[in-house]
C-alpha positions as CSV (number, residue, x, y, z in Angstrom):
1,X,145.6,115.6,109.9
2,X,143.8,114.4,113.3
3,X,140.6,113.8,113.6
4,X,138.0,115.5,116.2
5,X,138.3,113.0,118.9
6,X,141.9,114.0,119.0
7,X,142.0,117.6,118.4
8,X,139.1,117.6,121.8
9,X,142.0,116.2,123.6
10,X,144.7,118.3,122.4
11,X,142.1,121.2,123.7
12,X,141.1,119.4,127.0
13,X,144.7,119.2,128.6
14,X,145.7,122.3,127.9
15,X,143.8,123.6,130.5
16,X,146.7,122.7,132.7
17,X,149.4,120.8,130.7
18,X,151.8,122.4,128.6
19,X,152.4,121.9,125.4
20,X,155.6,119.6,125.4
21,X,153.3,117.1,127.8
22,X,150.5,117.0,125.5
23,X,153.1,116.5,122.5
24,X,154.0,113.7,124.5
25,X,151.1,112.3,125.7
26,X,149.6,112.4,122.6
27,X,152.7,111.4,120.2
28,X,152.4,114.0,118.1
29,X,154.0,117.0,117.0
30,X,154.4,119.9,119.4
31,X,153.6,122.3,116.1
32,X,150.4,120.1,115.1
33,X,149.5,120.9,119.2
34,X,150.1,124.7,118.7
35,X,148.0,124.8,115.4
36,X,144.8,123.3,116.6
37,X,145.4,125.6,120.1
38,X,145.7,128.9,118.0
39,X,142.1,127.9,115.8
40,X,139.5,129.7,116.3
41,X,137.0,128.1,114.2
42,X,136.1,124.5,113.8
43,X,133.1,124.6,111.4
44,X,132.2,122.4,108.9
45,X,134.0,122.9,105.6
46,X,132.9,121.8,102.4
47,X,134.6,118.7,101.0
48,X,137.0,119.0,97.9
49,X,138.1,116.1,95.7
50,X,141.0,116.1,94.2
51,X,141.0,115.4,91.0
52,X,143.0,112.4,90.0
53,X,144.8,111.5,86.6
54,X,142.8,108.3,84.7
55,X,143.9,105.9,81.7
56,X,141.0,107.4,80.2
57,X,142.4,111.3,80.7
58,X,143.9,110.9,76.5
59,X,141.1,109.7,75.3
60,X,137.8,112.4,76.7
61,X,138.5,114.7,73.0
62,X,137.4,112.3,71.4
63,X,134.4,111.3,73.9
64,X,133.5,114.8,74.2
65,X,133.6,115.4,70.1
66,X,131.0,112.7,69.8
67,X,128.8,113.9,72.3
68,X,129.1,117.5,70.2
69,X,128.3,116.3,66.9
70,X,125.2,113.9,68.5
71,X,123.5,117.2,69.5
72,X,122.6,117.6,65.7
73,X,121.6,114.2,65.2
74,X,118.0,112.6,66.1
75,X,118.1,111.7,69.9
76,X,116.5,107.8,68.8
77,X,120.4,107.7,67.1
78,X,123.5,109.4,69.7
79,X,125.8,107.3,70.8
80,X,125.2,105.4,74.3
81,X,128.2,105.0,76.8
82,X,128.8,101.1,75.5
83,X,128.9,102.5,71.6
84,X,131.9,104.8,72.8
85,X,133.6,102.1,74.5
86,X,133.3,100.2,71.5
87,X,134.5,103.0,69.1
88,X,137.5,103.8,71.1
89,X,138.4,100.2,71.6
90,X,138.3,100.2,67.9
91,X,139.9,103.5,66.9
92,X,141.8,104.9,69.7
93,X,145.1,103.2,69.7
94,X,147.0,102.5,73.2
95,X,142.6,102.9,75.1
96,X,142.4,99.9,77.9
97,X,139.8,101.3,80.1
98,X,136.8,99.9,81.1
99,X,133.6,100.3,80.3
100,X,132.1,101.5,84.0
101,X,135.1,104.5,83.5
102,X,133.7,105.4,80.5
103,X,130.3,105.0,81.6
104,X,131.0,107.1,84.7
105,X,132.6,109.9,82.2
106,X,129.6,110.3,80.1
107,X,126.9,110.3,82.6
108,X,128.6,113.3,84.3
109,X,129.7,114.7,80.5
110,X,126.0,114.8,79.7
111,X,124.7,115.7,83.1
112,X,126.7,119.2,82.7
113,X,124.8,119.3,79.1
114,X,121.7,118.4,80.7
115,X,122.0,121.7,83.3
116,X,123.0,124.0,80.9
117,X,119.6,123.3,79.2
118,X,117.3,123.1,82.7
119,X,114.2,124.8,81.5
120,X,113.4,127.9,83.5
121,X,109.8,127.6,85.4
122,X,107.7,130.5,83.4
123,X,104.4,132.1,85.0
124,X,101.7,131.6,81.9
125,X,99.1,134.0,81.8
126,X,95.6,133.2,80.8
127,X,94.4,132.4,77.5
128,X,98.5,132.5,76.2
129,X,98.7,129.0,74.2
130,X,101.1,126.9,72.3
131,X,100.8,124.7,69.3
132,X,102.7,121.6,68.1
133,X,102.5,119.0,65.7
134,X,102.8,115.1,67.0
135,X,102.5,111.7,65.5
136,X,100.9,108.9,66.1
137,X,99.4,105.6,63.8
138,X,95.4,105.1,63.1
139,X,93.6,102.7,61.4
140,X,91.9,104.7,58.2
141,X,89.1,102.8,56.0
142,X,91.2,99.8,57.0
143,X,94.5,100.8,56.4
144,X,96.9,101.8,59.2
145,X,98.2,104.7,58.6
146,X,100.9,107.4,60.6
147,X,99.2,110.8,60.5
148,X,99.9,114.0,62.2
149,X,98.0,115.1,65.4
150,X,98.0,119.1,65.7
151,X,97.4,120.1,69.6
152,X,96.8,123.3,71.2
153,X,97.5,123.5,74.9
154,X,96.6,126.3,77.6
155,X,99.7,126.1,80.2
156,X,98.0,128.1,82.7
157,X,95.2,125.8,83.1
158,X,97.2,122.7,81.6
159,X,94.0,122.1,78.8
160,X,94.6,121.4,75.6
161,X,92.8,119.9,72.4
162,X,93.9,118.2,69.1
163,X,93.5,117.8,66.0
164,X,94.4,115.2,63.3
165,X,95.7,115.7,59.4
166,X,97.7,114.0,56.9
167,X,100.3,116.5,57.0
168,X,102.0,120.0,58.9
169,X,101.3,122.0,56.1
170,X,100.0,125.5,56.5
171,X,96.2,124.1,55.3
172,X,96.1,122.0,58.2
173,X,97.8,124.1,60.5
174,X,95.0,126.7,59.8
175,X,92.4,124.4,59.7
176,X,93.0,122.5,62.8
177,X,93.4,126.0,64.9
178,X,90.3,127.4,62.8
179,X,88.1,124.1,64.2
180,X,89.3,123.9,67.7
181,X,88.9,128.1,67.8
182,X,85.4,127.6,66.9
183,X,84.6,124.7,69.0
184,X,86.1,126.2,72.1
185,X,84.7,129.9,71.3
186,X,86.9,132.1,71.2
187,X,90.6,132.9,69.8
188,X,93.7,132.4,72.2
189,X,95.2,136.2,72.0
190,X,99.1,134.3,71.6
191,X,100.1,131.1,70.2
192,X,103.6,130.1,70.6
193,X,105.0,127.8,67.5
194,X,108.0,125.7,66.6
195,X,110.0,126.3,63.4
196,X,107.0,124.5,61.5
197,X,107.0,124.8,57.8
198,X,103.0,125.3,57.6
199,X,103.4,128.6,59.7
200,X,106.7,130.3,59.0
201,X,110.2,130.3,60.1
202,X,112.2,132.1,62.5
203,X,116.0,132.9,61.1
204,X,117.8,135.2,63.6
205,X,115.5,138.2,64.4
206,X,113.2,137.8,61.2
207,X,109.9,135.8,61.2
208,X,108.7,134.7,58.0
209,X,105.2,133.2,57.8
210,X,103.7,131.2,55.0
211,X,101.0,133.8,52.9
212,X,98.0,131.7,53.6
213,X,98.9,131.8,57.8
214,X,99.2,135.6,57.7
215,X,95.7,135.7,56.2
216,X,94.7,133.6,59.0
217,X,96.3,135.5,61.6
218,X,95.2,138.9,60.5
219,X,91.8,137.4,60.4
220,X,91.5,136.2,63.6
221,X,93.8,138.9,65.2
222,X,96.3,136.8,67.7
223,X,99.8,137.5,68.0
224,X,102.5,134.6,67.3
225,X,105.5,134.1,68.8
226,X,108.5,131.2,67.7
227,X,110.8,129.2,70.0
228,X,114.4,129.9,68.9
229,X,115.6,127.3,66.4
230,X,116.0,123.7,67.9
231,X,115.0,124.8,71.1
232,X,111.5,123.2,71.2
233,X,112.0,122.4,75.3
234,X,110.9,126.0,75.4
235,X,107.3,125.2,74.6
236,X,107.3,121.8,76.8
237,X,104.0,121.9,78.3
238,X,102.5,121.6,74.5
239,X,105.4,119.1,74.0
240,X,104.2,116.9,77.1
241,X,100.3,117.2,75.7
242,X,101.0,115.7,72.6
243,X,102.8,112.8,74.6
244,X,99.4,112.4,76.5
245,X,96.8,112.7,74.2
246,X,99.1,110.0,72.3
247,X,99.2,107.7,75.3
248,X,95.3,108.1,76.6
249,X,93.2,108.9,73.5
250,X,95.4,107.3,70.6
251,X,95.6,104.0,72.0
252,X,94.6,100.9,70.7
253,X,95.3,103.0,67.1
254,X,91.7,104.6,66.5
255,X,89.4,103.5,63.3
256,X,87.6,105.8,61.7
257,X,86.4,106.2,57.9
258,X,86.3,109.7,57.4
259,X,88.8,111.7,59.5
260,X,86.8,115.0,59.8
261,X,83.8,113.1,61.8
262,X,86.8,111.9,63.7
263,X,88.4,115.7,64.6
264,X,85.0,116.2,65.9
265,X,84.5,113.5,68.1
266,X,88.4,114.0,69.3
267,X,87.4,117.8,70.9
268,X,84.7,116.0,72.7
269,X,87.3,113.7,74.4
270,X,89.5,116.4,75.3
271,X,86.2,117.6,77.2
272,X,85.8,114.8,79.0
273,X,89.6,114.9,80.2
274,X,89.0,118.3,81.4
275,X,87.7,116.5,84.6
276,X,91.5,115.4,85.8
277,X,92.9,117.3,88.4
278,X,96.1,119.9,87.4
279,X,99.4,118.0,88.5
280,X,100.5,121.4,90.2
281,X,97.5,123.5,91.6
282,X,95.4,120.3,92.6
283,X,92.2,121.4,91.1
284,X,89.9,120.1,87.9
285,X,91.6,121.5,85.1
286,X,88.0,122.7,84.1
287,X,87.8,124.8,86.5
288,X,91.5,126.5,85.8
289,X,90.4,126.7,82.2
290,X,87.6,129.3,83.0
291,X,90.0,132.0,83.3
292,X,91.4,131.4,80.1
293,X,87.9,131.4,78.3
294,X,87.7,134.5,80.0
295,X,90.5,136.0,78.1
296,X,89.8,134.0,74.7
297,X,89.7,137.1,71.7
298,X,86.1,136.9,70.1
299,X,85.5,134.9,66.8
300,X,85.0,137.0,64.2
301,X,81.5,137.2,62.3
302,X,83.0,135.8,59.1
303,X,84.9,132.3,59.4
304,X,88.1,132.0,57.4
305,X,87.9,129.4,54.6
306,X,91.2,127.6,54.4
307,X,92.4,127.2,50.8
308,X,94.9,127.8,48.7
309,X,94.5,128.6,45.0
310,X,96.9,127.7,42.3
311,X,97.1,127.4,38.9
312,X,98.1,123.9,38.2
313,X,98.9,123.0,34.2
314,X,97.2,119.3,33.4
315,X,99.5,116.0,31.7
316,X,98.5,114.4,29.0
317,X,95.8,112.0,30.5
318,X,93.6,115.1,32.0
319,X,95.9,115.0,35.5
320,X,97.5,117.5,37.8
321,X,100.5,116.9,40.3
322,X,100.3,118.1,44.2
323,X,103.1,117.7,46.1
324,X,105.4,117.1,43.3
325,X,104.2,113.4,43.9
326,X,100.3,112.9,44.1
327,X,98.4,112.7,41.0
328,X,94.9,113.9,40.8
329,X,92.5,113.8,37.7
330,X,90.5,116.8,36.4
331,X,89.2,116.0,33.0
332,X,90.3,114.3,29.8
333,X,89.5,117.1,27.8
334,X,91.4,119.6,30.3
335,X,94.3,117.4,28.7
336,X,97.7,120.1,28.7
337,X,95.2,123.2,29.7
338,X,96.2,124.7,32.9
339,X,93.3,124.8,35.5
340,X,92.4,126.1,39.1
341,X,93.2,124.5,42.1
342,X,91.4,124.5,45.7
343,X,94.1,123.4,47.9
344,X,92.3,122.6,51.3
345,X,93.9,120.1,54.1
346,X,91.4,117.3,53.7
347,X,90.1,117.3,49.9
348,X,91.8,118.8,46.3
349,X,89.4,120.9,44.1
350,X,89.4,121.4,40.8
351,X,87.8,124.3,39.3
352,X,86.3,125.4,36.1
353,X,86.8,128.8,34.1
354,X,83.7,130.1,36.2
355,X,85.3,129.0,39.6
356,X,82.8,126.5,39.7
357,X,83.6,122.6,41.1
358,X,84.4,120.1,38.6
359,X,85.5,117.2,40.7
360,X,86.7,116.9,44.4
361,X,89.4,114.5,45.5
362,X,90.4,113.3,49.2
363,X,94.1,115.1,49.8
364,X,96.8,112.1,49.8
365,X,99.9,112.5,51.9
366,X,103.0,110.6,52.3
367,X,106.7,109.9,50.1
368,X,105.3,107.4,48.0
369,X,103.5,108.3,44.6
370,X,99.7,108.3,44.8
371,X,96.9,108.3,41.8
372,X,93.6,109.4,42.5
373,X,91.1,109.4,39.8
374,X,87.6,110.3,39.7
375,X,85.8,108.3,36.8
376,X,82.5,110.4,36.3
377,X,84.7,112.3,34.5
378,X,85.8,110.4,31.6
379,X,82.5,108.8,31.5
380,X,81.6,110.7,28.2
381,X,85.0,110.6,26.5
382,X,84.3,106.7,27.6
383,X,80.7,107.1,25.7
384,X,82.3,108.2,22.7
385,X,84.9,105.9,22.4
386,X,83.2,102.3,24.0
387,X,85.6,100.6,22.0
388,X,88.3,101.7,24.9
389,X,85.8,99.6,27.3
390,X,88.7,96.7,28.0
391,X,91.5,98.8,28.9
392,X,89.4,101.6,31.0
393,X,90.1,102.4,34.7
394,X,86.6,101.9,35.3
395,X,85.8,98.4,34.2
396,X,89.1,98.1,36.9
397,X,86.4,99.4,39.8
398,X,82.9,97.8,39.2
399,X,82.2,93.9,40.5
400,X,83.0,90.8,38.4
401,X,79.4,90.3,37.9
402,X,78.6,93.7,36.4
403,X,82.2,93.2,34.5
404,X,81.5,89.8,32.7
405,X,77.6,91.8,31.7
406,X,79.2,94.5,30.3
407,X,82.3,92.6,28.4
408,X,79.7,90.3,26.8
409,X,77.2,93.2,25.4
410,X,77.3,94.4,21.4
411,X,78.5,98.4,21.6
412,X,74.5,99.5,21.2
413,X,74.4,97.9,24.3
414,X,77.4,98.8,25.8
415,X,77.1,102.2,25.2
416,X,73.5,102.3,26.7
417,X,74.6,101.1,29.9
418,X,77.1,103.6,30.1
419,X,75.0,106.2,29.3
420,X,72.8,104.9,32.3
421,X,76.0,104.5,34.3
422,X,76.8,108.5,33.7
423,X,73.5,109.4,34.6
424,X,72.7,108.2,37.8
425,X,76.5,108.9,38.5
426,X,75.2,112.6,38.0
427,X,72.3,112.2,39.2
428,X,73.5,110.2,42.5
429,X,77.0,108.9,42.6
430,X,79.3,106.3,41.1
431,X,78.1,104.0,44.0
432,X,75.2,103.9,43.7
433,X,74.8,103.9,39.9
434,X,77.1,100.3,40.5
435,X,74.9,99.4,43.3
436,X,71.6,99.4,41.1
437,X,73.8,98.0,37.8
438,X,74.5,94.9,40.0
439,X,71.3,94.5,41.5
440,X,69.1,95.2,38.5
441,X,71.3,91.9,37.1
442,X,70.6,89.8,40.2
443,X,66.9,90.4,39.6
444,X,67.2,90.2,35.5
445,X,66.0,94.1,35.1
446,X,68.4,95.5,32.6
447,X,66.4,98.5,31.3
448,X,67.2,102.6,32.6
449,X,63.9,102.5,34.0
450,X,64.4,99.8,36.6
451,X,68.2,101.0,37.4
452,X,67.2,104.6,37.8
453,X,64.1,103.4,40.3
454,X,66.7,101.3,41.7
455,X,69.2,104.0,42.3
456,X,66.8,105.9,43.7
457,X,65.2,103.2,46.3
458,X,69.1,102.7,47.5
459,X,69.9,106.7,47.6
460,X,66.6,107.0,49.8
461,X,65.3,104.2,51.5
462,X,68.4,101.4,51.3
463,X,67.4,97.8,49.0
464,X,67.0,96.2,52.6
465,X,64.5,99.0,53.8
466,X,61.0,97.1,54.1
467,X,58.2,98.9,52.1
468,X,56.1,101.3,54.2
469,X,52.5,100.4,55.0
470,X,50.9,103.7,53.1
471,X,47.3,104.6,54.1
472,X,44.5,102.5,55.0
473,X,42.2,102.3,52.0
474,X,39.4,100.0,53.1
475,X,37.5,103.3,54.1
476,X,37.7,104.0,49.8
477,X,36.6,100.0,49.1
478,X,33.6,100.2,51.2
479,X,32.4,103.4,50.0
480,X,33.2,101.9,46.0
481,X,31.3,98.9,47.0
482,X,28.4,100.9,48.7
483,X,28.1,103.0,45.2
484,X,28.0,99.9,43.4
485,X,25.5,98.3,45.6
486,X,23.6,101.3,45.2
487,X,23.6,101.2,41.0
């Protein structure tokens, strides 16, 4: 094949040489000077590569098989380019290729994966929203903890808030929408989901939502729609939010004691970021946001109270089971009785006959087992029995001081300061009741009296709190001292 430079002389002599001459001239073929005379058109052409056979040719099944089966595995754990060329170097017999060939083979093996996924650019209309569930680590009443972070985002303005739970159960899924719907006003008219087990499932054509969701939806009257299964690239601009508020409000780990007072404080930060500029349109995402405000369903004039009731039958020390693996106490003498169960996503009721609270309990999460008892009710079975003093859970939670008291006092006494221990625990709470225990020993006041004014002073005021200055009374000694003058 010759190359343009010679082809533009082939073309140039003709004009008064024949063909043999230019054959010639040229050295080449009289037929090679014919074919480039007779074409017409010398445009640019595409290049083709020929493919050409490689020593690694008997050995891309079993590449390509891996790649396969890694689509159903977690992408932290597929197999990278040098774990293949370890594999086949150790399983393939006759394989004595390189690594950069295999490297080459994958990159272009998952490249063609990569395209037939590419995510089709959609056109979001206002107030449409999607909802995911993220993770991310926080330090709780001192103890870091991985918790779940549920986030709503608007992809036509690109806003998007977040909430943060124990779990992805449908309690929290309802509550976290149910508290970012009230804070932002209004009730997005559809929410795209993932397959999440708090909301319901998508299995061919047939959604199936959790009972306490549907409640919730027909209550605040959206529509729902799911991504298909495995396919959560199809709700990627909630996916890319979760990322964010990971990255810019998650980091260093927040500390907070009681997580509510933290979801509250968290919308107020999503405010703030409202002030970045859209990545696309160029302008405040606030100001993008209006339109879907504008298009937000009312709230309706009731608020839907997230809970779950069950019927949940007691053990033999008083306790139910949650979660097949979080233990919560009721009462001793509820010992083998089945009783009602609040389910909510931050706190475990338990309910008398009359539907009124016995004891509330903050919801544990997590694999590992979990015990949760509330001693203000065994107090009295504790009363009866003060004999069962050494081996109680409470003598387990009060300070050594107010321990080595009580483990020294006759059962009279014992059993008095019980009985003042269960009722400022009724009266107040447990810590506090402790609070004025212990301090009533620092300052040698042992009596009900002097705990229960104590209790009250630290329920109120705080021990530390200096006394307040009261009236001014001089006015009354004058006028005492004038009458007495007077007599």
């Amino acid at each position: 094949m010759l190359n343009m430079s010679q082809v533009d002389d082939i073309r140039d002599l003709a004009r008064d040489r024949s063909v043999a001459d230019i054959a010639r001239k040229l050295s080449v073929d009289e037929k090679t000077v014919r074919k480039y005379l007779k074409q017409d058109d010398f445009s640019p052409r595409p290049p083709r590569r020929n493919p050409r056979p490689s020593r690694l040719d008997r050995h891309t099944y079993l590449i390509d098989q891996w790649l396969k089966e890694d689509e159903k595995r977690w992408h932290k754990q597929r197999h990278t380019a040098k774990r293949i060329h370890e594999r086949l170097r150790a399983e393939s017999p006759g394989y004595d290729c390189s690594y950069n060939v295999v490297q080459r083979y994958v990159r272009k093996a998952r490249g063609s994966k990569r395209a037939e996924r590419a995510n089709q650019e959609l056109v979001w209309h206002p107030g449409e929203s999607q909802a995911d569930f993220g993770e991310a680590d926080f330090l709780e009443r001192g103890e870091m903890i991985r918790k779940k972070s549920l986030t709503l985002s608007f992809p036509q303005s690109n806003n998007s808030f977040s909430q943060v739970f124990g779990g992805e159960n449908a309690e929290c899924v309802c509550q976290g929408l149910k508290d970012i719907f009230t804070y932002i006003g209004g009730v997005p008219p559809l929410i795209i989901f993932d397959n999440a087990t708090g909301v319901g499932r998508r299995m061919g054509e047939v959604i199936k939502e959790t009972q306490l969701f549907k409640r919730f939806r027909a209550h605040y009257g959206f529509t729902i729609r799911f991504c298909n299964p495995q396919s959560g690239h199809e709700k990627g601009n909630v996916e890319n939010k979760v990322g964010y508020t990971r990255r810019n409000l998650f980091v260093p780990e927040p500390a907070f004691e009681d997580v509510e007072a933290f979801n509250q404080d968290l919308l107020e930060q999503h405010a703030v970021k409202a002030d970045e500029v859209h990545y696309k349109f160029l302008l405040p995402i606030r100001e993008l946001y209006q339109a879907d405000e504008q298009a937000l369903l009312p709230l309706p004039e009731k608020p839907f109270d997230v809970c779950r009731y069950v019927y949940e039958k007691t053990d033999g020390y008083g306790k139910i089971h949650i979660d097949a693996r979080h233990h919560y106490s009721t009462r001793p003498e509820y010992a083998g009785q089945e009783v009602l169960v609040c389910i909510r996503a931050h706190t475990i009721e338990i309910l008398d006959e009359n539907s009124r609270l016995v004891v509330q309990h903050t919801r544990q999460y997590g694999a590992t087992r979990s015990d949760t008892i509330d001693y203000r009710t065994s107090l009295s079975i504790l009363l009866r029995n003060a004999g069962a003093w050494p081996n109680s859970g409470i003598r387990e939670l009060i300070s050594p001081v107010l321990r080595a008291m009580m483990d020294t006092q006759p059962r009279n006494e014992l059993q008095t300061t019980l009985r003042t221990l269960q009722v400022l625990t009724t009266q107040y709470s447990f810590e506090t009741a402790l609070k004025a225990l212990e301090e009533g020993i620092r300052i040698n006041r042992h009596g009900f009296c002097d705990a229960a004014v104590l209790a009250a002073r630290i329920s109120e005021y705080g021990l530390d709190t200096a006394a307040e200055a009261g009236p001014d009374l001089n006015a009354y000694d004058l006028l005492l001292a004038g009458v007495g003058a007077s007599q």
